[in-house]
DRENVEXZA-552073 format. One line per 10 residues: for each residue x, y, z of N, C-alpha, C. Coordinates in steps of 0.05 Angstrom, whole numbers. Each point is the difference from the previous one (the first is absolute). Example, Ala and Ser with C-alpha at 12.3 -4.5 7.8 and 13.67 -1.06 7.14 Angstrom:
2
264/-114/156/-18/24/0/18/24/0 ~ -7/21/-14/16/24/1/-15/22/14
***
This chain:
258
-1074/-733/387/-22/3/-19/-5/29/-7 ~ 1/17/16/-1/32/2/14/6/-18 ~ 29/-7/0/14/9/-10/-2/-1/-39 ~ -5/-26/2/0/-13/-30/-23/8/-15 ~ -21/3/19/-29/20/-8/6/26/-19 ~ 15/16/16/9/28/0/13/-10/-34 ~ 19/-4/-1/16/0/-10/-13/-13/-29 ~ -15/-17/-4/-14/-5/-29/-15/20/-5 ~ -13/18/23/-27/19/-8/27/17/-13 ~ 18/9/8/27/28/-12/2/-9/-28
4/-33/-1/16/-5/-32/-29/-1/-18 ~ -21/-7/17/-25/-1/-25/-17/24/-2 ~ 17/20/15/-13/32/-2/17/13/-26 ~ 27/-10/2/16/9/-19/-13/-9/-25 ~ -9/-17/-9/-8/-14/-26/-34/6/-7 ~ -13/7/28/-30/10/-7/-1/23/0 ~ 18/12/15/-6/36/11/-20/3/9 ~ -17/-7/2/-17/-4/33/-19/-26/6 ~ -4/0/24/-16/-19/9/-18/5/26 ~ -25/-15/-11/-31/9/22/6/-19/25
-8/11/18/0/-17/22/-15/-33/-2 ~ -26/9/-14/-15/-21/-2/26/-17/-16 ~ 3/1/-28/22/-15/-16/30/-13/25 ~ 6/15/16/9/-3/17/2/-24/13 ~ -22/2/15/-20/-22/14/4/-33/-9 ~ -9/9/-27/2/-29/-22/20/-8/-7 ~ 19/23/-2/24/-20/-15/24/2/23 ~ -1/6/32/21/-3/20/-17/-16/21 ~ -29/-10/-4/-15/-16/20/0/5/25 ~ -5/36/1/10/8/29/-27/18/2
-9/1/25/-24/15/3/-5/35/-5 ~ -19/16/-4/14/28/-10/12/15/19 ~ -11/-4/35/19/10/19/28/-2/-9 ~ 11/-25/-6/25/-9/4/16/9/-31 ~ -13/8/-25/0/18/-21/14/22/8 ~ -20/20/9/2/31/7/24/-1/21 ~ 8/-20/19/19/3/18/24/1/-23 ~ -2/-20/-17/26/7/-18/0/24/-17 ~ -22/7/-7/-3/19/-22/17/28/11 ~ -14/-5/37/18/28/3/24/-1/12
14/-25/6/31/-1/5/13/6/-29 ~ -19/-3/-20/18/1/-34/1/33/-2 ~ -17/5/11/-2/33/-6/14/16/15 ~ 6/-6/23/19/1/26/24/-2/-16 ~ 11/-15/-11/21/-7/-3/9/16/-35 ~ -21/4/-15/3/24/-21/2/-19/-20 ~ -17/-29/8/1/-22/-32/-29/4/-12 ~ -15/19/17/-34/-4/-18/-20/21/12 ~ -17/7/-21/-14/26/21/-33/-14/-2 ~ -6/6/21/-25/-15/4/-23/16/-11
-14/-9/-10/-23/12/-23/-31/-11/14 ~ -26/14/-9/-17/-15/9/2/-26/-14 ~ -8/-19/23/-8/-24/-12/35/-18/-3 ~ 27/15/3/12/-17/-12/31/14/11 ~ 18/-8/-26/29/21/11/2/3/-37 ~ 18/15/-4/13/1/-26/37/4/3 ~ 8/1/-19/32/7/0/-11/35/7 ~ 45/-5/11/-8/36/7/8/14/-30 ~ -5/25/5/2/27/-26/21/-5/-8 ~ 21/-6/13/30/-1/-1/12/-21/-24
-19/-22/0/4/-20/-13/-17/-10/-28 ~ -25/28/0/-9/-6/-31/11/-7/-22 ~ 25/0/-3/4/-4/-24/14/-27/-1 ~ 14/-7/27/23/-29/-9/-4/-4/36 ~ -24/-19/10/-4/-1/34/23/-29/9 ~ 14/21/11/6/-25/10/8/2/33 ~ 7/-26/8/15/3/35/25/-2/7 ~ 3/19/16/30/10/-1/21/-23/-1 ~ 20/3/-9/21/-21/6/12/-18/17 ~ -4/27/25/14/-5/29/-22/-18/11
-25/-8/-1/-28/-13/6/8/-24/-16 ~ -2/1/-20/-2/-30/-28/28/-7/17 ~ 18/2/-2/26/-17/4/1/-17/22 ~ -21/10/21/0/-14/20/-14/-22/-5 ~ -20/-8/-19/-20/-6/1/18/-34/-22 ~ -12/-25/13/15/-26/-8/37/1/-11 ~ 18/23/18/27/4/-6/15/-25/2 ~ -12/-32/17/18/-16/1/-5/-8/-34 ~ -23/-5/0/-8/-19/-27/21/24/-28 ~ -11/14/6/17/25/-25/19/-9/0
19/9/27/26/-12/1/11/-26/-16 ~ -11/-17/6/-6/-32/-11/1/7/-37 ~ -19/10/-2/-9/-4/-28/29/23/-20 ~ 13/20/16/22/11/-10/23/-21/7 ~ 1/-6/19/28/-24/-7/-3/-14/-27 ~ -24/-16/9/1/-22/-28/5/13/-26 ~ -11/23/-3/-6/16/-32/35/2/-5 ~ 16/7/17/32/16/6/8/-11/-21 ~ -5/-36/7/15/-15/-11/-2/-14/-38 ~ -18/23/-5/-11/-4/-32/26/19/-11
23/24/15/18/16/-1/30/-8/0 ~ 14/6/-12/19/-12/-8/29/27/-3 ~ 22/-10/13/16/24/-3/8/8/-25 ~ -2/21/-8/9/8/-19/-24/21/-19 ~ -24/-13/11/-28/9/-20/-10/32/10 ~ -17/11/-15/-11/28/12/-30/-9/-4 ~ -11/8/29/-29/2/10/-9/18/8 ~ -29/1/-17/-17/16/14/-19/-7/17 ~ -12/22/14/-7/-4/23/-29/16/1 ~ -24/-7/-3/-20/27/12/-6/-11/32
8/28/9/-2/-1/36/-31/-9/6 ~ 1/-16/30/-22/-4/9/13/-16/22 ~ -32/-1/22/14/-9/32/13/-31/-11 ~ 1/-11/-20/2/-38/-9/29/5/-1 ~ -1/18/-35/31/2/-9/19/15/18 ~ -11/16/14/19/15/20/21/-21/10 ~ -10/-26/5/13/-19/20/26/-4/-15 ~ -6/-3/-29/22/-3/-24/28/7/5 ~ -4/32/12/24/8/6/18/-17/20 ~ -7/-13/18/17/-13/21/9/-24/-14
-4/-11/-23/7/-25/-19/11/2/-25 ~ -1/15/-19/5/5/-17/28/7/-7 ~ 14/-15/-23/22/-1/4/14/5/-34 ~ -19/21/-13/-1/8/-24/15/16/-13 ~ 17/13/-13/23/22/-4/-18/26/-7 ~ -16/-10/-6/-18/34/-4/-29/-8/-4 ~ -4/22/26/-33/4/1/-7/23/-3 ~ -28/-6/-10/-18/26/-14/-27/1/13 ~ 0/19/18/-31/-4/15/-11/39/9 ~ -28/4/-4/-15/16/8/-9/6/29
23/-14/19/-5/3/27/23/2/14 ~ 3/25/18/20/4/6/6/-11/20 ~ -20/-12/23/6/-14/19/13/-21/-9 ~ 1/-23/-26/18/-18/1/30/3/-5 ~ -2/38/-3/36/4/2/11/4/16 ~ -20/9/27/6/1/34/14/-37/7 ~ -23/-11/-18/6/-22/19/35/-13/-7 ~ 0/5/-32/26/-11/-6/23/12/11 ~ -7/34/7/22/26/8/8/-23/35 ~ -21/-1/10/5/-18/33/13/-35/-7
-7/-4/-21/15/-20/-4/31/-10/-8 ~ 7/27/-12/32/4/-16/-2/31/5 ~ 7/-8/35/17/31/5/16/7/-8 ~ 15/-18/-13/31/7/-9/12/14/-31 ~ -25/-11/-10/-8/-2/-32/6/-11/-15 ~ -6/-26/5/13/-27/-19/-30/-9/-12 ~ -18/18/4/-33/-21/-6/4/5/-27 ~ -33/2/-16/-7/-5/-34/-1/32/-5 ~ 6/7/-28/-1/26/-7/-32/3/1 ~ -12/19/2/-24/2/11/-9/30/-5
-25/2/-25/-9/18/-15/-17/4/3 ~ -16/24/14/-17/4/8/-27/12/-26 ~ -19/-4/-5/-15/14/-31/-3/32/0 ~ 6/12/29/-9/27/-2/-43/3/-4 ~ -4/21/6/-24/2/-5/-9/17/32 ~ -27/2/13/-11/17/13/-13/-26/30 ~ 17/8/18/-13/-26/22/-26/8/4 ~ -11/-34/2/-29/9/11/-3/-16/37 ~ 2/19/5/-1/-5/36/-7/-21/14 ~ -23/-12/-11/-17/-20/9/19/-25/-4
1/1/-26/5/-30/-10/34/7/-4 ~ 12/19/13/32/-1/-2/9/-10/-30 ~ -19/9/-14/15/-14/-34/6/25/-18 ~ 19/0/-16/4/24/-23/-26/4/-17 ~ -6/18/-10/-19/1/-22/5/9/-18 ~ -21/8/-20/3/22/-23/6/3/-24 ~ -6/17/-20/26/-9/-29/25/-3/8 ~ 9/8/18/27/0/-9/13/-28/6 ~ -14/-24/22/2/-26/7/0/-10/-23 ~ -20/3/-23/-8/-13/-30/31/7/-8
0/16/-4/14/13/-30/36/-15/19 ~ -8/-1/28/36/-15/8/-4/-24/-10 ~ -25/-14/2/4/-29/1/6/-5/-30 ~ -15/13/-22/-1/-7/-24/27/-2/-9 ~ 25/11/10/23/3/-9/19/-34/7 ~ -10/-19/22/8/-20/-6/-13/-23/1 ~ 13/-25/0/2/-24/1/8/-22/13 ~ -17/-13/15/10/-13/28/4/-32/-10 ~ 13/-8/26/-2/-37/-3/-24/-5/10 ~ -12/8/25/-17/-7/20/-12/23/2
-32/-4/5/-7/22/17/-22/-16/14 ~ -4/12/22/-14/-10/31/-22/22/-2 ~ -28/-11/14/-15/23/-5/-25/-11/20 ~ -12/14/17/-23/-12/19/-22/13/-19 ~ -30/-11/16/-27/21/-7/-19/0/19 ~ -22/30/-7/-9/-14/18/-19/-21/8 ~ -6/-17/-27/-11/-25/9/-3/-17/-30 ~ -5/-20/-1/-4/-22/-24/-19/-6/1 ~ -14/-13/-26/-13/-18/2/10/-26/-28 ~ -26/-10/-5/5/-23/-31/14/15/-20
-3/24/-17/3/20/-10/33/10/-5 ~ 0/6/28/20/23/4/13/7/20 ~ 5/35/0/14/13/21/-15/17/0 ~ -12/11/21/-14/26/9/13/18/17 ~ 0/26/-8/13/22/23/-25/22/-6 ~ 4/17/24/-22/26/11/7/17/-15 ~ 16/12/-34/-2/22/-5/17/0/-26 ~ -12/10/-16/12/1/-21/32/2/-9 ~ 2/13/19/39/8/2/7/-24/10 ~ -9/-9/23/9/-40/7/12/-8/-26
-27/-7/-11/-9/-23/-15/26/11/-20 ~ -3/24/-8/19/4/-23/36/1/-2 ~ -6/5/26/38/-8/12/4/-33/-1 ~ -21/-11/16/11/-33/12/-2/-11/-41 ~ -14/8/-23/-5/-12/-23/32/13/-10 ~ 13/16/6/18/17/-13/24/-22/0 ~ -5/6/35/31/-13/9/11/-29/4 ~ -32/-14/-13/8/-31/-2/0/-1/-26 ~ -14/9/-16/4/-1/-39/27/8/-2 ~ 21/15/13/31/4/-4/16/-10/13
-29/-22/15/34/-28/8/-3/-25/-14 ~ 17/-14/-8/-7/-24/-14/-7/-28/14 ~ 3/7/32/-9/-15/13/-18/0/16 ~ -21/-6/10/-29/27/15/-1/-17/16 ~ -5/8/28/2/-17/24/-29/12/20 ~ -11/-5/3/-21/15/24/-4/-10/24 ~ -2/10/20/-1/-6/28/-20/0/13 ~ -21/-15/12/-24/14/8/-2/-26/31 ~ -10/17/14/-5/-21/31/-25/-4/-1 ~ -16/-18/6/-20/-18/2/-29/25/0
11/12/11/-30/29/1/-7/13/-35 ~ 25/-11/-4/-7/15/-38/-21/-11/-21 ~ -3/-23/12/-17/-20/-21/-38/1/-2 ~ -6/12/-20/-23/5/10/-11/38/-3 ~ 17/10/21/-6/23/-7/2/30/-26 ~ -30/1/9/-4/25/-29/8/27/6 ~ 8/5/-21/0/31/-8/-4/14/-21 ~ -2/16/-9/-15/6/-28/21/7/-19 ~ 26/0/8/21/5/-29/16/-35/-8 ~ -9/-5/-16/24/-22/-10/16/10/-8
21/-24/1/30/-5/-3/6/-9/-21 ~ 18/-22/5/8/-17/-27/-17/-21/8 ~ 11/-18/-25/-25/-23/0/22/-27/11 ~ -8/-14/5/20/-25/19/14/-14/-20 ~ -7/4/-31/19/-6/-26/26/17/-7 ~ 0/20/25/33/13/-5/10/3/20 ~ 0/-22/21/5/-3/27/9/-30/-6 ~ 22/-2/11/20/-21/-1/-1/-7/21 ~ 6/-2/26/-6/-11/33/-4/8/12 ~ -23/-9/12/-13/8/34/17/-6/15
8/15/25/-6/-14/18/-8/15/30 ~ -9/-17/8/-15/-8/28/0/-22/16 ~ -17/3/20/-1/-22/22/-23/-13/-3 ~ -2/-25/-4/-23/-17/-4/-16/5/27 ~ -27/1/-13/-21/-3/14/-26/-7/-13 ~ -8/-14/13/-26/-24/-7/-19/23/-14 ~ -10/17/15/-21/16/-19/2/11/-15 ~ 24/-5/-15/4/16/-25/19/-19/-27 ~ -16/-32/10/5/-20/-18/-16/2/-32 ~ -20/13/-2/-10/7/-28/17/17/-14
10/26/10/15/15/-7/29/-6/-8 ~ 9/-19/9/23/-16/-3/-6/-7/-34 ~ -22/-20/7/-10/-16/-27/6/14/-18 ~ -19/30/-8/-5/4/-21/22/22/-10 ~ 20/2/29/26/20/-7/14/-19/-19 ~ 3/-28/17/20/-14/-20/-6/-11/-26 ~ -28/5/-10/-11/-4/-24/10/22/-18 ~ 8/20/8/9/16/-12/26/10/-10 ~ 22/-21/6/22/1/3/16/3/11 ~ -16/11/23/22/13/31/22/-28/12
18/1/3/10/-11/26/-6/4/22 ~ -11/-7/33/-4/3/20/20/-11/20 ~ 11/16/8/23/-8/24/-26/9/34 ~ 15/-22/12/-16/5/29/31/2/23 ~ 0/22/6/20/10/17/-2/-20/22 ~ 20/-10/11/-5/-15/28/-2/-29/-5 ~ 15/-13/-34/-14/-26/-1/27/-7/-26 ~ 12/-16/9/25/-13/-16/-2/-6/-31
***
């Protein structure tokens, strides 16, 4: 329970940039002792600095907050896992995919069986480099641009001005959360990469694990009318969301289910 506590207050700090203890209280149903015990393991740990009354994101992260990579990946890796197999298989030899990195699509790399990929994260070229030591894997083009530490992703003009130059079969793309609407991410550069690099695939795929549904953040995305298939892992509390995705034209694949 500790754990799972912790870990919604990090993703709904990212999307509020801060939060009062009292607010706290109400929306984790935990007493304010048991608040402040987290407030200062988050600050301990360099995810939040504690303010009167509350915590906020740190300085570090004013402009695009987010939690580090090496943290998120751990965090529901079987279900990810799960939800990148099934997506693999929307891939077909011969086609070129893009890719925007995140702990979901990361998994991509261990499945994907594409002749050329195009992704803003260099960790999914570690993963393919450990997979085809030999060098028989997919040609694999990295966008260039300025890493940003936290979130292990490329940034910058110069990510834009690579991507604009092509045209994919597929592109795969997480956020950080949905709702009826849309796709929401923490920062304008997100939002404007994940809209980039699925408008230049002709096939848009999104990945999101059961924690996505629901949560806010203040930059939209695309709207669920240029999103061709979900998928995810069914779960009961997020049967409205289903509804009004597939009112919209989405396909919904549920990883884990024939």
């Amino acid at each position: 329970m500790k754990k799972e506590r912790i870990q919604k207050i990090i993703l709904d700090l990212q999307g509020l940039r801060s939060i009062s203890t009292a607010e706290a209280c109400r929306m984790y149903h935990a007493s304010e002792a048991t608040i402040r015990r987290y407030f200062q393991e988050m600050e301990g740990s360099g995810l939040a600095v504690r303010v009167h009354g509350g915590i906020r994101i740190p300085d570090t992260q004013h402009l695009a907050p987010s939690v580090p990579f090496r943290i998120r990946a751990t965090w529901n890796a079987e279900e990810k896992r799960m939800i990148a197999l099934r997506a693999a298989e929307f891939v077909h030899p011969g086609q070129t995919v893009m890719v925007y990195g995140g702990s979901t699509t990361g998994h991509l790399a261990h499945f994907l069986n594409a002749s050329r990929i195009i992704t803003n994260f260099p960790e999914l070229c570690r993963i393919f480099r450990d997979r085809f030591p030999t060098g028989n894997g997919p040609e694999l083009i990295l966008t260039g641009g300025q890493l940003n530490y936290l979130t292990g992703l490329l940034e910058g003009p110069a990510v834009r001005r690579s991507m604009e130059k092509y045209q994919c079969d597929v592109g795969f793309s997480s956020a950080f959360g949905v709702d009826e609407e849309g796709l929401l991410d923490i920062s304008d550069e997100c939002s404007e990469q994940i809209s980039l690099m699925l408008e230049k695939s002709s096939t848009r795929i999104l990945l999101a694990d059961h924690t996505k549904f629901g949560r806010k953040s203040f930059c939209r995305c695309l709207p669920w009318e240029k999103i061709h298939v979900l998928v995810t892992v069914f779960d009961s509390g997020n049967h409205s969301f289903y509804k009004e995705i597939r009112a919209k034209g989405v396909k919904i694949v549920f990883a884990g289910e024939k």
